[in-house]
C-alpha positions in Angstrom: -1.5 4.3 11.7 -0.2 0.7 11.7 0.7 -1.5 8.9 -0.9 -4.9 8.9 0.1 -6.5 5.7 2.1 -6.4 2.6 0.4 -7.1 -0.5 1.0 -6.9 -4.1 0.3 -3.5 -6.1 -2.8 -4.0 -8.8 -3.3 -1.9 -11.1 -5.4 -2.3 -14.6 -3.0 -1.9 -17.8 -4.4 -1.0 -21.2 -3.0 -3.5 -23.8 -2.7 -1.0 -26.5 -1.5 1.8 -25.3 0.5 0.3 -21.6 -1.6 3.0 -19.4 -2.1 2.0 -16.0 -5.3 2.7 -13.9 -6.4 2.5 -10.3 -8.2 -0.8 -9.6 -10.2 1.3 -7.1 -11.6 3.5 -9.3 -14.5 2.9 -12.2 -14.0 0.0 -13.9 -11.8 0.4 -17.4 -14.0 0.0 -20.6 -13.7 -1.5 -22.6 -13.2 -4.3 -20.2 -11.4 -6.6 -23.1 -9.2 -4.1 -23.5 -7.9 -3.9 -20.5 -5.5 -6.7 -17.9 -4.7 -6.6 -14.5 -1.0 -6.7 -13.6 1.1 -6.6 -10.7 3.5 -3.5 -10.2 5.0 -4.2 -6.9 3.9 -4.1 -3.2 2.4 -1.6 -1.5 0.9 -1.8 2.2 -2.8 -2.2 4.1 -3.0 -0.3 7.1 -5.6 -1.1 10.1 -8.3 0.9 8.9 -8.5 -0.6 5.7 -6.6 1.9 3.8 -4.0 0.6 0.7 -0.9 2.3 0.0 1.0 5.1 1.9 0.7 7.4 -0.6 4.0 6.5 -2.3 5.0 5.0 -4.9 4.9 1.1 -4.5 8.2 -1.0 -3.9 9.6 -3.2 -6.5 10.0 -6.3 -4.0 8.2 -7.7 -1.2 11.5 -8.0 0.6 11.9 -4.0 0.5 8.3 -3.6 1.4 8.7 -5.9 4.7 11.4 -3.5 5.7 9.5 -0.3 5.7 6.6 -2.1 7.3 8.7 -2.9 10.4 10.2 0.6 10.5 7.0 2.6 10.1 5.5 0.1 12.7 8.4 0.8 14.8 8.1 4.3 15.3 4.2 3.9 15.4 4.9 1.9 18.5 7.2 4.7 19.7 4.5 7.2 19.5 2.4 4.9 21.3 5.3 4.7 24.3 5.4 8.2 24.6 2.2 9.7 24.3 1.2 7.0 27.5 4.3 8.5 29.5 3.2 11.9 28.8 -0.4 11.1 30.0 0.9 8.8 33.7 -0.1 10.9 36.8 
């Protein structure tokens, strides 16, 4: 799958104890309790899907890099899966 964008990793901290929590999950209550911070970047592939299933990067810079080099061998696989199928 191909990485389209880079964007910033949300997640909802509790600001008494520091937990963190998925922003795509139920929404934290109570909701004063709770702020939404940025941990680093993570990716948005073309199906809509965020993350990679790692652990996001702490800068965009490092998150660019492994975009292009995923995306790379992505295009790859595209290459040689249409060679193998040529008559």
């Amino acid at each position: 799958m191909r990485i389209v964008q880079v964007i910033p990793s949300k997640f909802w901290k509790h600001k008494g104890n520091g937990r963190l929590v998925s922003i795509y999950g139920a929404a934290p209550y109570p909701a004063n309790d709770w702020e939404l911070v940025q941990v680093g970047w993570t990716w948005r592939l073309e199906n809509g899907t965020v993350g990679l299933g790692r652990v996001p990067v702490k800068t965009r810079k490092e998150a660019v890099a492994i975009k292009r080099e995923i995306n790379a061998k992505h295009r790859q696989r595209i290459i040689a899966a249409q060679d193998f199928y040529k008559p």
